[in-house]
VOVODREN-996703 format. One record per residue: residue in one letter; x, y, z of N, C-alpha, C in turn. Coordinates in steps of 0.1 Angstrom, whole numbers, plus 2048, in hexadecimal, padded with zeros to 3 digits. Layout:
% residues N
+-------+--------+---------+------+---------+----------+-------+--------+---------+------+
: rolum : n_east : n_north : n_up : ca_east : ca_north : ca_up : c_east : c_north : c_up :
+-------+--------+---------+------+---------+----------+-------+--------+---------+------+
:     A :      X :       Y :    Z :       X :        Y :     Z :      X :       Y :    Z :
...
+-------+--------+---------+------+---------+----------+-------+--------+---------+------+
***
This chain:
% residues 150
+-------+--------+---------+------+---------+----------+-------+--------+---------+------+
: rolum : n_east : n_north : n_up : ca_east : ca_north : ca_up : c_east : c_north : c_up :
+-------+--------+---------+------+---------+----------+-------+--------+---------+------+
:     X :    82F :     77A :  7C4 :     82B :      788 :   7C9 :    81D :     788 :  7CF :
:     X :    816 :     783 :  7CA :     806 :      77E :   7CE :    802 :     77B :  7DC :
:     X :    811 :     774 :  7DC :     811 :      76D :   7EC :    813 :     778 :  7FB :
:     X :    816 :     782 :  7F5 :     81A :      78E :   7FF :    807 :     79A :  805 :
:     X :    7FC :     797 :  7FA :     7F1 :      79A :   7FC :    7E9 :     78F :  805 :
:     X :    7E3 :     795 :  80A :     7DB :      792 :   81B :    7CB :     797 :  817 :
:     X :    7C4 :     78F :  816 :     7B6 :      796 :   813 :    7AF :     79E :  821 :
:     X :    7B5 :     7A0 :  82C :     7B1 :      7A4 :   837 :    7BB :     7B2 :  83A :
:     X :    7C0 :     7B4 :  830 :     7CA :      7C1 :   82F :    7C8 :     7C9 :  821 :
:     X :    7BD :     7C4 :  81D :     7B4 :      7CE :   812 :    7AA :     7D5 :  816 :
:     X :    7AA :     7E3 :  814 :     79E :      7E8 :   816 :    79E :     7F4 :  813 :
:     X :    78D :     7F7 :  80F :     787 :      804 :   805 :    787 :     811 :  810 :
:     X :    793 :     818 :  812 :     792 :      826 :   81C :    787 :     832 :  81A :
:     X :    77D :     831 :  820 :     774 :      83A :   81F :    778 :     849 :  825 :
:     X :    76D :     856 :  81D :     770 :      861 :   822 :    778 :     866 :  819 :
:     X :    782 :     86F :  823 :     78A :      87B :   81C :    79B :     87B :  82B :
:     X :    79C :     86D :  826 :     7AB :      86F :   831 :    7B7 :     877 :  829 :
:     X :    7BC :     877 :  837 :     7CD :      883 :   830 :    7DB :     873 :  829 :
:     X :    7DE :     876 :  823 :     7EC :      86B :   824 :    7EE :     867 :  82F :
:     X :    7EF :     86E :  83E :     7F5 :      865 :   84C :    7EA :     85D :  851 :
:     X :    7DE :     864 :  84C :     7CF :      859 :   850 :    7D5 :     852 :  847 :
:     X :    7D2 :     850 :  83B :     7D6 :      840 :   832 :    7DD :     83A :  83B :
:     X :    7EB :     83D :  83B :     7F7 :      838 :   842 :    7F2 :     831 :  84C :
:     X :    7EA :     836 :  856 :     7E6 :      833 :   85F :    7E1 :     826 :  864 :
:     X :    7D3 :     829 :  85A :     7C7 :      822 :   855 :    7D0 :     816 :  853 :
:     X :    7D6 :     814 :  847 :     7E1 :      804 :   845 :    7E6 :     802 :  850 :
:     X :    7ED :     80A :  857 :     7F7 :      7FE :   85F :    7EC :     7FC :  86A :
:     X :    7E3 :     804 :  86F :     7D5 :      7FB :   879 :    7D8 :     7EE :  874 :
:     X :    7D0 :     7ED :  866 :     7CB :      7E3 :   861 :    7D4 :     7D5 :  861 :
:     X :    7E2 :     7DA :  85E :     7EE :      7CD :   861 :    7EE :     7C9 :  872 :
:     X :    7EE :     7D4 :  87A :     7EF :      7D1 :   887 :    7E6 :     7C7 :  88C :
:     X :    7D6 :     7C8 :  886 :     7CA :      7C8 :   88C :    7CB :     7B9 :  885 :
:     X :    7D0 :     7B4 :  87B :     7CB :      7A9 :   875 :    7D9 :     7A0 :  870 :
:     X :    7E7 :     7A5 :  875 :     7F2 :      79D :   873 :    7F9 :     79B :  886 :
:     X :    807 :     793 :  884 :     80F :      793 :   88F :    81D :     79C :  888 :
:     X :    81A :     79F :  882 :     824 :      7A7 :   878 :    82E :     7B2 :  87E :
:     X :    826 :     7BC :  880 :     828 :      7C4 :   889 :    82E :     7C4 :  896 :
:     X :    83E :     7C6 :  89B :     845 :      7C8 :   8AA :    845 :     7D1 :  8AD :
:     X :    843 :     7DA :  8A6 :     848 :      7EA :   8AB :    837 :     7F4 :  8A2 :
:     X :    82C :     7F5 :  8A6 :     822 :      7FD :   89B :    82B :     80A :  89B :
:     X :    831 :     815 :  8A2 :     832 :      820 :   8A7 :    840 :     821 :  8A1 :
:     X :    848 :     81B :  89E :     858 :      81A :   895 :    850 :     819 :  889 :
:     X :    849 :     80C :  885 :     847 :      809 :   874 :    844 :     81B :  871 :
:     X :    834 :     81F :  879 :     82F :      82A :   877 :    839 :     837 :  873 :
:     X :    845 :     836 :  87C :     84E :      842 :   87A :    855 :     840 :  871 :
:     X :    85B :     833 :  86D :     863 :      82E :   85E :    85A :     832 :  853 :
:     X :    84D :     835 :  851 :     846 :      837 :   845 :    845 :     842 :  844 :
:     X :    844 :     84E :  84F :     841 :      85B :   852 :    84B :     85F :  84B :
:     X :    85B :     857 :  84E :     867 :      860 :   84E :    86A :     85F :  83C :
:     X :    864 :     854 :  837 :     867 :      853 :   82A :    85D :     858 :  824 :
:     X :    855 :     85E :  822 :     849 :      866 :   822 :    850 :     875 :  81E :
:     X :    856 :     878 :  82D :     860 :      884 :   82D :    867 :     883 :  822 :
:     X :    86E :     87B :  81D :     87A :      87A :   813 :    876 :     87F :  805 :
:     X :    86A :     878 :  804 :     866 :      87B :   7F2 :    858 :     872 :  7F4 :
:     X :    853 :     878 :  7EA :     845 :      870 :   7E3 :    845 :     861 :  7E2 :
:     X :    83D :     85B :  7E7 :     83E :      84D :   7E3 :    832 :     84B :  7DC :
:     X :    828 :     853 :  7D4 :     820 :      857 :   7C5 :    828 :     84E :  7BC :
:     X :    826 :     843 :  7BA :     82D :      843 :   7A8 :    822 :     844 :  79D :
:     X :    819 :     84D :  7A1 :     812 :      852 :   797 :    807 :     845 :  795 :
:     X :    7FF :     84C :  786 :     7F4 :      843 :   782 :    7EA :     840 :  78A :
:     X :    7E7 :     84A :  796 :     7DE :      849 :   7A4 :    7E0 :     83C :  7AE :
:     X :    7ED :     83C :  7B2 :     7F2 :      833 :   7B9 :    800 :     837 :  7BF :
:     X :    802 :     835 :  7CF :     80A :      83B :   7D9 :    80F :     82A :  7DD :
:     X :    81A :     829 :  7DD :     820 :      81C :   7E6 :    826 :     824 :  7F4 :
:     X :    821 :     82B :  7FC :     826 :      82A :   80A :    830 :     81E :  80D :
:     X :    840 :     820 :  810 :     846 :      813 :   818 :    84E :     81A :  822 :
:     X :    851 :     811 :  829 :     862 :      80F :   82E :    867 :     7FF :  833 :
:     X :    875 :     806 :  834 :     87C :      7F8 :   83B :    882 :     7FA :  84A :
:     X :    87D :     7F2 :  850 :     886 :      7FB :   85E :    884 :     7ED :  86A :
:     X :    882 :     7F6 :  876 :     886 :      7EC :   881 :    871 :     7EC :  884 :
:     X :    86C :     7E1 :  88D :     85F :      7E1 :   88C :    855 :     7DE :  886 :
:     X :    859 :     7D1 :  87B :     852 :      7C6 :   877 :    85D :     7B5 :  87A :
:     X :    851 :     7B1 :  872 :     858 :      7A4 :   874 :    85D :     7A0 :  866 :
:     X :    853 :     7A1 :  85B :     856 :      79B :   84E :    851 :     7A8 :  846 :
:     X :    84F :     7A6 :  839 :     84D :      7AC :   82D :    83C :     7AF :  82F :
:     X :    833 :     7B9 :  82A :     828 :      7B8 :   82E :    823 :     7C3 :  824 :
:     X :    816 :     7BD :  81B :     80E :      7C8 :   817 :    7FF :     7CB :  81B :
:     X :    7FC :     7D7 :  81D :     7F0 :      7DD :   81E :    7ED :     7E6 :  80E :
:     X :    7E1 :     7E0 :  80F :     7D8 :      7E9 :   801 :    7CB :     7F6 :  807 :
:     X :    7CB :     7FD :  7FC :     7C1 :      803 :   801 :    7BD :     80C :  7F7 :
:     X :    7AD :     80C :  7F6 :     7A5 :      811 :   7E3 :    7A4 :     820 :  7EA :
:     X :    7A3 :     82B :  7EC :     79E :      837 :   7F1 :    78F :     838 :  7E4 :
:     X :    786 :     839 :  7EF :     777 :      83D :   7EB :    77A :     849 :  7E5 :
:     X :    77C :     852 :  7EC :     784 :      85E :   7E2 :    78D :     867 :  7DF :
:     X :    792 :     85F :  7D0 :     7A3 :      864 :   7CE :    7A6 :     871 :  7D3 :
:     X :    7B5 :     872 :  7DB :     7BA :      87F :   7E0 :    7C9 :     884 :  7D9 :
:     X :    7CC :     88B :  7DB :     7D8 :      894 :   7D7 :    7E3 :     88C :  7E3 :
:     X :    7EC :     887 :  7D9 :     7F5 :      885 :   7E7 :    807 :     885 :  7E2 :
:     X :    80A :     894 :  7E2 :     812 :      896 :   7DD :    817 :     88D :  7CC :
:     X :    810 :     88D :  7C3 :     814 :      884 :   7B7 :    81D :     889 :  7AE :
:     X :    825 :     884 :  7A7 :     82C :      88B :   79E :    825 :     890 :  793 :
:     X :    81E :     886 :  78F :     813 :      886 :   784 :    808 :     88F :  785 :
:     X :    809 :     891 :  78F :     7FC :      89C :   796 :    7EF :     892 :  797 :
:     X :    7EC :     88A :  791 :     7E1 :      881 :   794 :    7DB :     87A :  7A1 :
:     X :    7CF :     884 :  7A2 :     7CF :      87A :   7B4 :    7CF :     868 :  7B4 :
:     X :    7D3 :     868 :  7BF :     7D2 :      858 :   7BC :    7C4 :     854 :  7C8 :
:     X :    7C5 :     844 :  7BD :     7B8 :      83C :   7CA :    7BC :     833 :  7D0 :
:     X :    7CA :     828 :  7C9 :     7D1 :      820 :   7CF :    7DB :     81F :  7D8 :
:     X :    7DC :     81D :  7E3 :     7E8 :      81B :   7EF :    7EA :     811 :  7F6 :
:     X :    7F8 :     80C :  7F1 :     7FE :      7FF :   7F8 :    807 :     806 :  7FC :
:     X :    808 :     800 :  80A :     810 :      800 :   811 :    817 :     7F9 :  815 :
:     X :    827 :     7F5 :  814 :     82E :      7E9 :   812 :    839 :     7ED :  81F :
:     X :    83A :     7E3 :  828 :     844 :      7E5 :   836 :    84F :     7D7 :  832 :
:     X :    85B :     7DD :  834 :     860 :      7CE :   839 :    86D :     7D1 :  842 :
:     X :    876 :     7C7 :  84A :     87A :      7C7 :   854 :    88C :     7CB :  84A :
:     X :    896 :     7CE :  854 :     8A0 :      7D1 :   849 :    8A8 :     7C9 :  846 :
:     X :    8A7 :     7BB :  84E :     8AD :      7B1 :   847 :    8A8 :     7A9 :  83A :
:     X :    89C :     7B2 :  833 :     892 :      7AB :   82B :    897 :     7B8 :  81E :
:     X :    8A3 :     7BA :  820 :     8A1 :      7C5 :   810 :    8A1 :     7C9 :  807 :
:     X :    8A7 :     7BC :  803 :     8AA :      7B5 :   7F5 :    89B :     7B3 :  7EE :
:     X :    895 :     7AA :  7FA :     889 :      7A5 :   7F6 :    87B :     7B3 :  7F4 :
:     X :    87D :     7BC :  7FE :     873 :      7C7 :   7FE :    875 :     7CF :  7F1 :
:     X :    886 :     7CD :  7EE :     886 :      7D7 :   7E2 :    881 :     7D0 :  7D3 :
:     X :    880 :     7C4 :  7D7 :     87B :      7BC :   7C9 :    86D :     7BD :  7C7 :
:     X :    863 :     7B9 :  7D3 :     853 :      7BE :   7D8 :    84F :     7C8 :  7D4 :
:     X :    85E :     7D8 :  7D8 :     855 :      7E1 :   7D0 :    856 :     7E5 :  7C4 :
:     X :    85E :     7DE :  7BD :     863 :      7DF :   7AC :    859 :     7D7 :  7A6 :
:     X :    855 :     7CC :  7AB :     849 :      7C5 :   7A9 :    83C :     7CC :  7AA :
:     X :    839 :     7D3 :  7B3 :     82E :      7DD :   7B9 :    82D :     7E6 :  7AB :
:     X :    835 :     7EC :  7A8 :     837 :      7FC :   7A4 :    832 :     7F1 :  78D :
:     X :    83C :     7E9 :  78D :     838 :      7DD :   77F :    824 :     7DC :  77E :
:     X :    824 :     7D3 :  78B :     815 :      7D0 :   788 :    80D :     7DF :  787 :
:     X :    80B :     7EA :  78A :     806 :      7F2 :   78B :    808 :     7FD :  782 :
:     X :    811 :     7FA :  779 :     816 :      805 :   76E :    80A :     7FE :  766 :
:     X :    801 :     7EE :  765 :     7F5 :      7E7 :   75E :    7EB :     7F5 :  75C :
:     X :    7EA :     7F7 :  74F :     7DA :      7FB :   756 :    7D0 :     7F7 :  757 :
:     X :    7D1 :     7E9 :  757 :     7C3 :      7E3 :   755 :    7C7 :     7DD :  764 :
:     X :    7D2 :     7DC :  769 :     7D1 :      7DB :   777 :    7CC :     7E6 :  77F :
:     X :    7D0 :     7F0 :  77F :     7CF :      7FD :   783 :    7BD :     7FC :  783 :
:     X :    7B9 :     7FE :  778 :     7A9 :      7FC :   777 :    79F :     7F1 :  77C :
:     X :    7A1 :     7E9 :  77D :     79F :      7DB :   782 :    79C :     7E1 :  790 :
:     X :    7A3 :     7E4 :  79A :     7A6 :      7E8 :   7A7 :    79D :     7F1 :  7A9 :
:     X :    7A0 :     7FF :  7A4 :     797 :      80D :   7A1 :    788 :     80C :  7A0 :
:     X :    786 :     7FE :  799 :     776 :      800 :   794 :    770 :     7F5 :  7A2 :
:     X :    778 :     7F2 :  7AC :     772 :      7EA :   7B3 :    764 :     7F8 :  7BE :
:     X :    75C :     7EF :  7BC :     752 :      7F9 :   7C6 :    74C :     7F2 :  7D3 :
:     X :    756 :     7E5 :  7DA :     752 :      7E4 :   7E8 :    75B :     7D5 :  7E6 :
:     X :    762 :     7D6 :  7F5 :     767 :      7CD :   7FC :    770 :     7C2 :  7F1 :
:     X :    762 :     7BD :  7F3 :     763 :      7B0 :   7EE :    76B :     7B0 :  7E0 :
:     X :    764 :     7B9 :  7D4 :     769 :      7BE :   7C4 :    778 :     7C0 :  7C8 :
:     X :    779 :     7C5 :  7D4 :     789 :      7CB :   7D3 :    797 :     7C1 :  7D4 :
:     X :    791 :     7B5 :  7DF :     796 :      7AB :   7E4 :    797 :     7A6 :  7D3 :
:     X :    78F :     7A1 :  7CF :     789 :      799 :   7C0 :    797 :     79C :  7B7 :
:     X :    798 :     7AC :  7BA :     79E :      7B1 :   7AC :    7AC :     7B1 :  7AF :
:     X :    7AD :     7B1 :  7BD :     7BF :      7B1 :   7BD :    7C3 :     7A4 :  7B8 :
:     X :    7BC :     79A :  7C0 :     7BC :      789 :   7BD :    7C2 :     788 :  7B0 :
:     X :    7BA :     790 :  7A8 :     7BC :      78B :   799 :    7C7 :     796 :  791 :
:     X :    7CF :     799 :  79A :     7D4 :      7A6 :   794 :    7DF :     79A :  789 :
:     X :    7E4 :     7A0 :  77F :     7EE :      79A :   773 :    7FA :     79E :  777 :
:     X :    802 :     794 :  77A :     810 :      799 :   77D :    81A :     79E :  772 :
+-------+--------+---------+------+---------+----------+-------+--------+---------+------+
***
């Protein structure tokens, strides 16, 4: 699972973005720094539309944004610490600070659905959860995914 993190697709979102700035913000960051990406403007509308559908909050201040659709190539995650936690529709009501965003192509769905059962496992940690949360620049944040506990 380890193998799916990219230390050039981590990063601490400053400010006060909305959910579609996050959204956003990640897939720049996959565009800007993978070949991943065939379609930015389909992945973009596949995440919007599942977005539409229900919460992707699983709580504990952590949102997994995904979809699966046409306009990537492979499986791909983006991270991202929010400088400061927002409200983004949670069940829990808890703002969250964590957001991965997980894309994969739809011949990959077997595998995307395992990534995010894996995702949703490591992160129920809370010493993972915290690990991440207490990073205060760049680098701490890279550090702490590295070492997250599967």
């Amino acid at each position: 699972m380890i193998n799916y993190f990219n230390s050039k697709l981590i990063r601490i979102i400053k400010g006060k973005p909305t959910k579609l700035e996050i959204i956003n913000e990640l897939v720049e960051l996959i565009n800007n720094n993978t070949n991943l990406i065939t379609d930015k403007s389909e992945f973009l509308n596949n995440l919007y539309e599942r977005e539409k559908i229900g919460s992707t909050c699983i709580g504990m201040g952590i949102a997994i944004p995904h979809a699966r659709g046409e306009g990537l190539k492979d499986l791909i995650i983006a991270i991202g610490l929010l400088e400061e936690p927002m409200l983004y529709d949670s069940l829990d009501n808890e703002p969250i600070k964590i957001v991965i965003l997980v894309g994969a192509p739809k011949e990959k769905s077997s595998e995307y659905l395992i990534l995010l059962s894996q995702l949703a496992k490591i992160f129920r940690s809370k010493n993972n959860r915290e690990m991440i949360k207490s990073a205060r620049n760049q680098k701490e944040l890279i550090e702490s995914i590295m070492e997250i506990e599967n």
